[in-house]
Every structure is written in structure tokens, then in C-alpha cells.
MIKOLDREN-533778 format. One line per field, with one value per residue (C-alpha): residue number from 1; x, y, z; residue in three letters. Coordinates in Angstrom, 1 decimal, decimal comma. Each point is the difference from the previous one (the first is absolute). Example, Ala and Ser with C-alpha at 12.3 -4.5 7.8 and 13.67 -1.06 7.14 Angstrom:
n	[1	2]
east	[12,3	1,4]
north	[-4,5	3,4]
up	[7,8	-0,7]
res	[Ala	Ser]
END
This chain:
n	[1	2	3	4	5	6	7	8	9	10	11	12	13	14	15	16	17	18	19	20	21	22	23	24	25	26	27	28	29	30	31	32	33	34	35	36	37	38	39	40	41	42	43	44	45	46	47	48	49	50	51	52	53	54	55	56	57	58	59	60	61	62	63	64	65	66	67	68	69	70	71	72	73	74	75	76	77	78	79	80	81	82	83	84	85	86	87	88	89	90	91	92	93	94	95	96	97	98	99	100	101	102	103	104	105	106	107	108	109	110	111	112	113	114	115	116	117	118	119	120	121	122	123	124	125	126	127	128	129	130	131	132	133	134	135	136	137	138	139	140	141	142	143	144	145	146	147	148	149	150	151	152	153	154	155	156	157	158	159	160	161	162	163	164	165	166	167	168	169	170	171	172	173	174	175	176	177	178	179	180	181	182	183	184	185	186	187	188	189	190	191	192	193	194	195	196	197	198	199	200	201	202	203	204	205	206	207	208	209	210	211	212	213	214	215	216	217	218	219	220	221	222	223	224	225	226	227	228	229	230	231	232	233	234	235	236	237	238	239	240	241]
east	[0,1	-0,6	2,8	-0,2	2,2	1,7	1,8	1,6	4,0	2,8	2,0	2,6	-1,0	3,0	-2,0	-3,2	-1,0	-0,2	-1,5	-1,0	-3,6	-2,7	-4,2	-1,3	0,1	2,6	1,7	0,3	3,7	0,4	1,7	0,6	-1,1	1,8	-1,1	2,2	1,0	-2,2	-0,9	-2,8	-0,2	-2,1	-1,0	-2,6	-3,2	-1,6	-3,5	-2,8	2,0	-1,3	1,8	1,7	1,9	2,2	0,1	0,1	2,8	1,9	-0,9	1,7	2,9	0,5	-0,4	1,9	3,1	-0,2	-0,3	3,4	2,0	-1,6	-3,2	-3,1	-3,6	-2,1	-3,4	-2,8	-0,5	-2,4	1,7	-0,6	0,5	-0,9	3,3	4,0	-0,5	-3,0	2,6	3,1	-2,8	-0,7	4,1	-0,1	-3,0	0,5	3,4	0,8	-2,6	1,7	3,0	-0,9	-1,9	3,1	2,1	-2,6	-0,1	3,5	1,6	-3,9	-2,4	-3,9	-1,2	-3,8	-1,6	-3,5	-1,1	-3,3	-1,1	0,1	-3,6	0,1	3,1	-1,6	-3,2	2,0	1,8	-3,1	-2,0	3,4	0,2	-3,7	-0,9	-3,7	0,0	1,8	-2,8	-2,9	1,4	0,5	-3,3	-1,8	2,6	-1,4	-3,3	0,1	1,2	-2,8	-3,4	0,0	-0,1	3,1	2,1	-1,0	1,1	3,3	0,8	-0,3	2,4	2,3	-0,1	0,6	2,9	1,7	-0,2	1,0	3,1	0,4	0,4	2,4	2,2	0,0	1,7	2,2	1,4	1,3	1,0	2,5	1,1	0,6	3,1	1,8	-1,6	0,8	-3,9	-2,9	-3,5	-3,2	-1,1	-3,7	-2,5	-1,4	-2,5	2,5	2,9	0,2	2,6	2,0	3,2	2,8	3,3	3,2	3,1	3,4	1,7	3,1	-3,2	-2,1	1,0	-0,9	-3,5	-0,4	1,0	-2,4	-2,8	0,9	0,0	-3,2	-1,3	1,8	-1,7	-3,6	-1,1	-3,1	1,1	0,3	2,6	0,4	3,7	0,6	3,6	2,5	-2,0	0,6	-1,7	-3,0	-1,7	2,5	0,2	-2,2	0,7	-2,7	0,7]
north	[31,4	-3,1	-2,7	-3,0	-2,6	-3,5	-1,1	0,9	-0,7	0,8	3,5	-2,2	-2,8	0,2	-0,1	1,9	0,5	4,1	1,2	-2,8	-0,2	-0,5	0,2	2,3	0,8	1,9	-2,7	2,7	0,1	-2,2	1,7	-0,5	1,8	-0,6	0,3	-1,0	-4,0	-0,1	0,6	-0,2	-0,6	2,8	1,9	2,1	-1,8	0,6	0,6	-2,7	-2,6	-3,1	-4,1	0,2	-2,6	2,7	1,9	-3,6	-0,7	2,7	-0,5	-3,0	1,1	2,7	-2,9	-2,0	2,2	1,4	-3,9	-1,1	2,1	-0,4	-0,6	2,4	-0,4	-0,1	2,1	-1,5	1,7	3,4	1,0	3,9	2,8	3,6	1,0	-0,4	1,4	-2,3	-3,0	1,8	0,3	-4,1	-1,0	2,3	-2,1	-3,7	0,3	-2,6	-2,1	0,3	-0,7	-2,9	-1,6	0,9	-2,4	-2,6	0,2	0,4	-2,5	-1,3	-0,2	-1,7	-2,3	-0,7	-3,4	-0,6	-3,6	-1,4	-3,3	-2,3	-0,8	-3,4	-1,1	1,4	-2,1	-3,0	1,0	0,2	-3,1	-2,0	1,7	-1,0	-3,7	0,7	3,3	-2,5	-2,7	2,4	1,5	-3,2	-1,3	3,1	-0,6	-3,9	1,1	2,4	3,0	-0,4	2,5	3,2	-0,1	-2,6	2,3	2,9	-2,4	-0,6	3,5	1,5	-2,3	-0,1	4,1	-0,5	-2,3	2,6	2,5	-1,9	-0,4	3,8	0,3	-2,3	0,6	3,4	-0,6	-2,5	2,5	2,4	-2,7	-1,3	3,6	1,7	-1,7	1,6	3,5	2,8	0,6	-1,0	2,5	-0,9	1,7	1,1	-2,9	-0,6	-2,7	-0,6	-1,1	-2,7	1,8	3,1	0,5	2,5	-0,8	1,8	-1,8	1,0	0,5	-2,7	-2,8	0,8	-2,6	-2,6	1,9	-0,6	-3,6	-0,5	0,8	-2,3	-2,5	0,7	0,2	-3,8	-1,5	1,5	-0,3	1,5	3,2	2,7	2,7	3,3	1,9	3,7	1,1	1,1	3,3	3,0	-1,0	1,8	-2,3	0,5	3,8	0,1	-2,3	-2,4	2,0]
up	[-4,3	2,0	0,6	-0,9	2,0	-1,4	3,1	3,5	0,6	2,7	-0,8	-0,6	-2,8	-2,2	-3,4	0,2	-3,5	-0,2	-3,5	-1,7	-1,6	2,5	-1,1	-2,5	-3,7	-0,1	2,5	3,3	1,7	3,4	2,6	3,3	3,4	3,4	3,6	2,7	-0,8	-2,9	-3,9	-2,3	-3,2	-1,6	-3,5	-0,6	-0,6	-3,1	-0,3	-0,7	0,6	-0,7	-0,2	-3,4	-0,6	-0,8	3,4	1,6	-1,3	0,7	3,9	-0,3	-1,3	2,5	3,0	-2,5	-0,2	3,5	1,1	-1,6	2,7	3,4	1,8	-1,5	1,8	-3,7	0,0	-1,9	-3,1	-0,2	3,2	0,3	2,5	0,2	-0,4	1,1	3,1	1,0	-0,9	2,0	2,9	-0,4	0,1	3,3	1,7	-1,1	0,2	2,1	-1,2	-3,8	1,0	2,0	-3,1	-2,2	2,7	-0,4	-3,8	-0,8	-2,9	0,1	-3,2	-0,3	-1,4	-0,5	-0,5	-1,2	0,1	-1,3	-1,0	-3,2	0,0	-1,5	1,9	3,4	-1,0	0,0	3,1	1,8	-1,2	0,7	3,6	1,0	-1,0	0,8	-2,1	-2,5	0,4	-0,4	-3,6	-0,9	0,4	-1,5	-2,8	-0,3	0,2	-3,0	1,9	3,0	0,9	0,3	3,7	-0,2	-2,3	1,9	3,6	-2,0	-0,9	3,1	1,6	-2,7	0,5	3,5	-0,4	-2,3	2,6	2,7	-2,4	-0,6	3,4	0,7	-3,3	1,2	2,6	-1,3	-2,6	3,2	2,0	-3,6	-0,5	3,5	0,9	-2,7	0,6	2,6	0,0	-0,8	-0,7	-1,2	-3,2	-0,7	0,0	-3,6	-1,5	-2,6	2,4	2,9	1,0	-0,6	2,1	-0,2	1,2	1,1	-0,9	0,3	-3,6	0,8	0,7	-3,0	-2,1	3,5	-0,4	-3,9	0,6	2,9	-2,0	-2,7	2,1	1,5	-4,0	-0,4	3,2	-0,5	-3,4	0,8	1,2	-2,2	0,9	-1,8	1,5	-0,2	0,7	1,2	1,3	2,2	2,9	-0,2	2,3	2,5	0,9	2,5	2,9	1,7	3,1]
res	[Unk	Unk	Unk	Unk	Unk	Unk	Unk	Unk	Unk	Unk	Unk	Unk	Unk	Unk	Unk	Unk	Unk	Unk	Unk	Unk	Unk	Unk	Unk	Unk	Unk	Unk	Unk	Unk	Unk	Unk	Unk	Unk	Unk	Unk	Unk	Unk	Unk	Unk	Unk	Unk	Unk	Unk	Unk	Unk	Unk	Unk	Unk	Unk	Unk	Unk	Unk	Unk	Unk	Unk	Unk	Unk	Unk	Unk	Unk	Unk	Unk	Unk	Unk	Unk	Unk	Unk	Unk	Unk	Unk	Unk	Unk	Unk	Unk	Unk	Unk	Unk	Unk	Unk	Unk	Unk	Unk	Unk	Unk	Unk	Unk	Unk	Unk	Unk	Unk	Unk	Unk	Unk	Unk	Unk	Unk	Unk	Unk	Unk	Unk	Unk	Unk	Unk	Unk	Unk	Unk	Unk	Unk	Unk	Unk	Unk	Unk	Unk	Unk	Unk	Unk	Unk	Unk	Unk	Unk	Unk	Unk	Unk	Unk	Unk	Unk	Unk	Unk	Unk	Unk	Unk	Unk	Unk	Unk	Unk	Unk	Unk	Unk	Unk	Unk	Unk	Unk	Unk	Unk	Unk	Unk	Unk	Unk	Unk	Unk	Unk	Unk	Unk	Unk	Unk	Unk	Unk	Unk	Unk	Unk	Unk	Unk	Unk	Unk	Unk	Unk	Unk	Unk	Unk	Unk	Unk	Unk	Unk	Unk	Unk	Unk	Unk	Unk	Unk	Unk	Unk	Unk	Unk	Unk	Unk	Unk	Unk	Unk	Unk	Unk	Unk	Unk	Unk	Unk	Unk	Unk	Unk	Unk	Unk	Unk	Unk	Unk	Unk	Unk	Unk	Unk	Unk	Unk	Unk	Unk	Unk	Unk	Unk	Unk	Unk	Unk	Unk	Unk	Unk	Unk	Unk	Unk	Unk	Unk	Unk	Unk	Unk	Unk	Unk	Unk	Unk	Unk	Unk	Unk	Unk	Unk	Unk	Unk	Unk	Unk	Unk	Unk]
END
């Protein structure tokens, strides 16, 4: 039977959660292989499986209860291998790369910030940012709205404008943010998102974290911020280098 793999400690985490209810229906029983300096955190994997909210839950609990005791690098859910000894033969390799990431993320969790704009309050940001973009929608405005060229003229720049501030507000939600963070990693670009950041931030400075982005809310009306967390540092496994 393949194995299906929750997370990755040191041999000697004080609390790793043996036997608790990992994925499946039944729940299958999480144990724990060791390799040298290392464990995983293992059951059987169950066949078909599939993101239930179910079976996504009980991931989280795994990381969850293996997190409260000591540093646990998280895998992503639907992680799989052929079998234990495939996963002992991992630990063996990236040994020293695992157990350099579990230093780096020890007493860590994420956080992962999605900003996108009000549109309405961004409008207003950018027509009171540019006084000739401001002058130009208010003479189509006196002039019952303009031709279709001018409307067309006034759209494109007011698109422009909005981009411009994307890109800047982008920015300006990492710069608020990193000083209270260990690090910093860009999330998948989407259309939906001007930005979407994950952050590591260590447990004793995640109330510092909660209250920088409330503060970043209070001073820019016309973001939009959506926060996930605390997390297992998903984003975070794998170093830049």
C-alpha cells in the first residue's frame, strides 16, 4: 500500500502525535518512521483520495497536533509515496537539508495576505492623485458623460491609473508587513489579487503581525485585505536557495 506523508520532524520532537486519525474513511492510523535525525509522519494512504473537507481536515490536525510540541516541516495535502521505504530513502538524502529548514522554521507559523482593491474607493484615489485625469472626468461629466471616443480616452487612462496603483500597493503591503515577519515569499499571481503574500512569523510576534495589518486596513481604506492564519508554513519548506 502506498504512504501517504503529513509532515517531517527531528527523532526527537517531544510530542509527535502517533495513532491519531489521519485521511481516509475509516480515519487510517499516523505513525511515525525514523532515519537517522529524522521522522515522518505517515499512514497508509487510502485509495482515490480526493480534497474532502473531511480528509482536509484531518491533515491539519496531524500538523496541528505534531506542531504544538516542536518544529514539523508541513507537506501540502495529497502528498503520496510508493511506500515507507521510498520515504526512509528521502530522510537519508535530504537530511541535512530537512533539518536545516526545521532550524529555520522552528517556533515559526504563516500567514497569507491577499490584498485587492475597493473599486469605488480606488477610483477616487486615482482621480484625486492625477488633477488632469480629474479634469478630464469632469468635463465628460459636464458635458453629459462625453463621446464615445472621450469616454473610451477616459477609460483607458483611468485603467491605467488603477494599475499603476496595483503596482505600487503591492508593494506597499510587503514593505508594512515585512518588518514584523522572519520571511517574506510571493504566492501565485492571480487576476483576482494585487497581491498575495505569505509570511513567516515567529509565534511570540503574531499578535505585532495581526496588529500591523490592521493598521495597514485603518491607513488605506481602499485596500482590501483577506488574512489566513496562523499556518504550518507550507510556503516555507523549501528554501529560495
Amino acid at each position: 500500500m502506498s504512504t501517504y506523508v503529513y509532515g517531517i520532524a527531528r527523532s526527537s520532537h517531544p510530542g509527535l502525535p502517533e495513532k491519531i486519525g489521519g485521511v481516509g474513511e475509516p480515519a487510517q492510523a499516523v505513525r511515525v518512521l525514523t532515519r537517522g535525525d529524522l521522522v515522518a509522519l505517515v499512514s497508509d494512504a487510502p485509495d482515490n483520495l480526493r480534497p474532502k473537507r473531511r480528509d482536509l481536515l484531518a491533515h491539519q490536525n496531524v500538523l496541528a497536533e505534531a506542531g504544538a510540541g516542536g518544529a514539523v516541516l508541513p507537506m501540502r495535502f495529497g502528498g503520496v509515496s510508493p511506500d515507507d521505504d521510498t520515504v526512509l530513502s528521502v530522510l537519508g538524502e535530504r537530511e541535512a537539508h530537512y533539518l536545516e529548514r526545521l532550524d529555520a522554521l522552528d517556533n515559526k507559523v504563516e500567514y497569507n495576505v491577499k490584498a485587492s482593491h475597493d473599486e469605488e474607493s480606488v477610483l477616487h484615489q486615482v482621480l484625486a492623485d492625477d488633477p488632469d485625469l480629474r479634469a478630464l472626468s469632469e468635463a465628460n461629466r459636464a458635458s453629459g458623460g462625453g463621446s464615445y471616443d472621450q469616454k473610451l480616452a477616459l477609460g483607458e487612462r483611468v485603467v491605467a491609473a488603477v494599475q499603476q496603483r496595483e503596482a505600487r500597493d503591492a508593494v506597499l503591503v510587503q514593505q508594512a508587513l515585512e518588518a514584523t515577519a522572519a520571511d517574506v515569499k510571493p504566492g501565485p499571481e492571480s487576476g483576482g489579487w494585487l497581491a498575495n503574500i505569505s509570511f513567516l512569523v515567529d509565534r511570540d510576534r503574531s499578535d505585532a503581525f495581526v496588529n500591523a495589518v490592521d493598521e495597514l486596513k485603518q491607513a488605506n481604506p481602499h485596500l482590501v485585505l483577506t488574512v489566513n492564519g496562523p499556518l504550518p508554513p507550507y510556503s516555507f519548506v523549501e528554501s529560495e536557495g
